[in-house]
C-alpha positions in Angstrom: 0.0 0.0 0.0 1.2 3.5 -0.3 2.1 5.3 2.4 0.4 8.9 2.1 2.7 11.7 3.9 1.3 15.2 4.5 4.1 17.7 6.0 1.7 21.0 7.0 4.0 24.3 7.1 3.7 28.3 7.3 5.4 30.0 4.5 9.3 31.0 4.4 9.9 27.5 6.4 11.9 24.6 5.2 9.2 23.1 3.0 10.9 23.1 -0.5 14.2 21.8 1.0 11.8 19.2 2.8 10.4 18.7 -0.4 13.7 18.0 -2.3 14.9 15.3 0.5 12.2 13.4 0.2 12.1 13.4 -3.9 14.9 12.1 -3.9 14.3 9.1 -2.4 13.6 6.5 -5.4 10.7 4.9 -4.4 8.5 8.9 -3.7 6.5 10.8 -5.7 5.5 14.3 -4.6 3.2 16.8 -4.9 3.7 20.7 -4.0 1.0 23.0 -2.6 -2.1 21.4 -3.9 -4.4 23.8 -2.2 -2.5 27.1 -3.5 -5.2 27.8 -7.1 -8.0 26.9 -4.8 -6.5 29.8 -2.1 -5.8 32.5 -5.0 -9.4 31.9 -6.5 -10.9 31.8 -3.2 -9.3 35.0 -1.5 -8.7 37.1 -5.2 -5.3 37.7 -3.6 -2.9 39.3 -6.1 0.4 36.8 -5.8 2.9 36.4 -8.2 2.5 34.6 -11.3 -1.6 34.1 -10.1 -3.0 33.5 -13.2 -0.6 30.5 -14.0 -1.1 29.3 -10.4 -4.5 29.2 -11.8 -4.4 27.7 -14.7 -2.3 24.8 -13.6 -4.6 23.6 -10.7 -7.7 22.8 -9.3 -9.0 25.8 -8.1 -11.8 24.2 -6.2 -10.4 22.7 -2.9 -13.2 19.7 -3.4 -11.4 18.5 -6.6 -8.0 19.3 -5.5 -8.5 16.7 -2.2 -9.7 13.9 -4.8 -6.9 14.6 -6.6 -4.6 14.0 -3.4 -6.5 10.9 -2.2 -6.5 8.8 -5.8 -5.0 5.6 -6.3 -1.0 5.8 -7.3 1.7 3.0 -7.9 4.4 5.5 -5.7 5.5 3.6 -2.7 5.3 6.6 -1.0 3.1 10.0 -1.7 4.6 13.2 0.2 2.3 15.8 -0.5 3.9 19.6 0.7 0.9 22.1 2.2 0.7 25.1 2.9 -1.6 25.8 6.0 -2.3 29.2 5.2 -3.9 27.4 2.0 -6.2 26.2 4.8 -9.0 28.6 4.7 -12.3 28.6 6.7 -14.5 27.0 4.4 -12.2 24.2 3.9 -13.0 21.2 6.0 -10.9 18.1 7.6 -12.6 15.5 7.2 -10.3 14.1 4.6 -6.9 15.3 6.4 -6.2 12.1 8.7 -6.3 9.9 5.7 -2.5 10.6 5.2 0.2 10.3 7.7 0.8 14.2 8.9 3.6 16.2 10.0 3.9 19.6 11.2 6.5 21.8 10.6 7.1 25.4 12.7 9.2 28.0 13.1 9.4 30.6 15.6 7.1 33.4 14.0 9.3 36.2 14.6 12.0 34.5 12.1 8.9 33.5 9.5 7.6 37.0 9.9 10.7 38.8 9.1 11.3 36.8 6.0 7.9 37.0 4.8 8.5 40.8 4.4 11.3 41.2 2.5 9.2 39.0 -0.1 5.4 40.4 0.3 4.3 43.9 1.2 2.5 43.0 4.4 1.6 40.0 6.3 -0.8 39.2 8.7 -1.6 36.6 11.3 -3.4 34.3 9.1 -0.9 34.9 6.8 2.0 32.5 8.4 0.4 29.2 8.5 0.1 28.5 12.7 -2.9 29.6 13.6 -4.2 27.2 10.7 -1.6 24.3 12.0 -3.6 24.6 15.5 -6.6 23.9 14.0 -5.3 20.8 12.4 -5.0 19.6 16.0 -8.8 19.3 16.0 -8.8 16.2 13.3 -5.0 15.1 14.2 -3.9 12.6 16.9 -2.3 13.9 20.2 1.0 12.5 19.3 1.0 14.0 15.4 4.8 14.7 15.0 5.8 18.6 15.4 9.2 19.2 13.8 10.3 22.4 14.9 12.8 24.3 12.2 15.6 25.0 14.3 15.6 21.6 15.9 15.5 20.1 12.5 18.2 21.9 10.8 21.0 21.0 13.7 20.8 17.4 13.0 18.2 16.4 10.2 19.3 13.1 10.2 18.4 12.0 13.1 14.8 13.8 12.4 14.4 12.4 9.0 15.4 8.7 10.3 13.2 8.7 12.9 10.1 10.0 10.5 11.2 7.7 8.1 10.9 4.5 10.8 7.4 6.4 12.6 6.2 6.3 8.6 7.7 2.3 8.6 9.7 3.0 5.5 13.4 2.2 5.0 15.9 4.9 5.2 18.2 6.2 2.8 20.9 8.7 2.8 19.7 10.0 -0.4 17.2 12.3 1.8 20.2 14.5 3.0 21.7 15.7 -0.5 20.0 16.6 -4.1 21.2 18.0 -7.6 20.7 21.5 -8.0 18.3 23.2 -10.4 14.7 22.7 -10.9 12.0 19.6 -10.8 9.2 18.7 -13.0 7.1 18.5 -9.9 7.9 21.8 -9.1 4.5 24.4 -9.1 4.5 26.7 -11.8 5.1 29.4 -9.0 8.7 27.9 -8.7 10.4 31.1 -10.5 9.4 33.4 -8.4 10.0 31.9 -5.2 12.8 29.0 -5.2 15.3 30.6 -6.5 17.5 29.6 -3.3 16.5 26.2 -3.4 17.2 25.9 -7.0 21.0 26.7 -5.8 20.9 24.6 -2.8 22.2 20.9 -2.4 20.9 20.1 1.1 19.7 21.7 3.9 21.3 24.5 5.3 23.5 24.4 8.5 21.4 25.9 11.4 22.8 29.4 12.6 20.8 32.1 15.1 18.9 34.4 12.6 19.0 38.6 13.6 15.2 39.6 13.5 14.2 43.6 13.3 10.7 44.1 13.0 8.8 47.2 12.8 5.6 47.8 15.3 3.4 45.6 12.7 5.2 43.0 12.1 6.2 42.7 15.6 2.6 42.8 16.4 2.1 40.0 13.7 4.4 37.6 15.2 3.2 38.4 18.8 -0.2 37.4 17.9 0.9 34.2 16.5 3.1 33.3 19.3 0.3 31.7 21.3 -0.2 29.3 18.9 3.8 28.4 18.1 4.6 27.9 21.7 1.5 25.3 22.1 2.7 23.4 19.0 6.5 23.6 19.8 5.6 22.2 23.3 4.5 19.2 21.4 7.8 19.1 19.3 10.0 16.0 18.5 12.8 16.3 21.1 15.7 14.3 19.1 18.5 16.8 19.7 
C-alpha cells in the first residue's frame, strides 16, 4: 500500500528543501502546494505569477482533495501544504487519511522573511494559527518538527520519521542535484530561487530579526499558537 505523507507548514519555512529530501528518495512521488489555485481563487489575492497558479490547478479545494486521495503506484506520496492554504470554508474530514507532520518555526523568524518578499503580512498569513486547527482532526501524538531543531541534525529527524512512517531509510534524503524539478509548481520562479541553488539543507545558525511595530505585532499574535505546537515538538537533539 502507499504510504500517504502530509508535512503542513507556514510559509518562508523549510518546506521546498523538505520537499527535495524526500524526492529524492527513489521509491517517492511528490506533490507541491495542492491547495494554492483553490486559495488564490478563493481569496482574489494578487500573488505572483496568479494566473498560471490558476491555470495549472484545481481551483476548487473539493477537486483538489480527490486529486490528493486517488490511487498511485508510488510507494510513498509526500504531498507539501501550505496551511495558510487552509482557509475557513475548507474542512478536515479528509486530512487524517494521510500520515501528517507539522512543521514550525518561531514566528518572529517566519515574519521577518515573509517581508522582504510580500508587502505586508498578517496573522493568518504564516500558517500557525491554521496548524492549531489541524489539531482538531490530528492525533495527540501528530509529529511537530520544529525548524531550528531540524536543521541542527536532520538526520536524526528524517530517520526517525522515516521509521514512525515504517519506510526504509536512505541517505539520499540529505543531499539533491541542484536546479529545478518537474514536480515543481508553476510558481517555482518566483520563489525557489535559493533552493534551486541549494544541495541540502542549510546548516542551522541564530537568525538577527528587526521588525517594525506591525510585524512585531504579527508575530506576537501568532506566538500563542507556536509555543502550544513547539511544546509538542519531537525532542531528538
Amino acid at each position: 500500500m502507499t504510504v500517504r505523507v502530509a508535512m503542513w507548514s507556514g510559509p518562508r519555512n523549510l518546506s521546498t528543501a523538505m520537499m527535495r529530501a524526500w524526492e529524492n528518495r527513489p521509491d517517492t512521488e511528490v506533490v507541491d502546494e495542492p491547495l494554492y489555485a483553490a486559495y488564490l481563487a478563493a481569496t482574489g489575492l494578487e500573488h505572483p505569477g496568479r494566473e498560471e497558479v490558476l491555470a495549472s490547478q484545481p481551483t476548487d479545494w473539493h477537486e483538489a482533495v480527490a486529486g490528493l486521495l486517488a490511487p498511485t503506484d508510488a510507494a510513498v506520496h509526500y504531498v507539501k501544504h501550505m496551511t495558510h492554504h487552509l482557509l475557513p470554508g475548507t474542512t478536515l474530514e479528509w486530512v487524517p487519511a494521510a500520515r501528517n507532520v507539522l512543521l514550525v518555526r518561531d514566528p518572529a523568524e517566519v515574519v521577518a522573511s515573509y517581508v522582504r518578499s510580500r508587502e505586508s503580512c498578517e496573522p493568518e498569513d504564516i500558517g500557525l494559527l491554521q496548524q492549531v486547527r489541524l489539531l482538531e482532526v490530528l492525533p495527540d501524538d501528530v509529529p511537530v518538527l520544529d525548524a531550528g531543531d531540524f536543521l541542527r541534525d536532520p538526520e536524526v529527524h528524517l530517520r526517525w520519521l522515516c521509521d514512525w512512517l515504517g519506510i526504509g531509510w536512505t541517505d539520499r534524503m540529505l543531499s539533491w542535484p541542484a536546479g529545478p524539478r518537474d514536480s515543481d509548481g508553476v510558481w517555482a520562479p518566483h520563489w525557489y530561487d535559493a533552493v534551486r541553488r541549494s544541495t541540502g539543507f542549510e546548516p542551522w545558525r541564530p537568525r538577527p530579526v528587526e521588525l517594525g511595530a506591525h510585524d512585531a505585532a504579527v508575530a506576537e499574535a501568532c506566538r500563542p499558537a507556536y509555543d502550544l505546537l513547539r511544546e509538542r515538538r519531537l525532542r531528538l537533539v
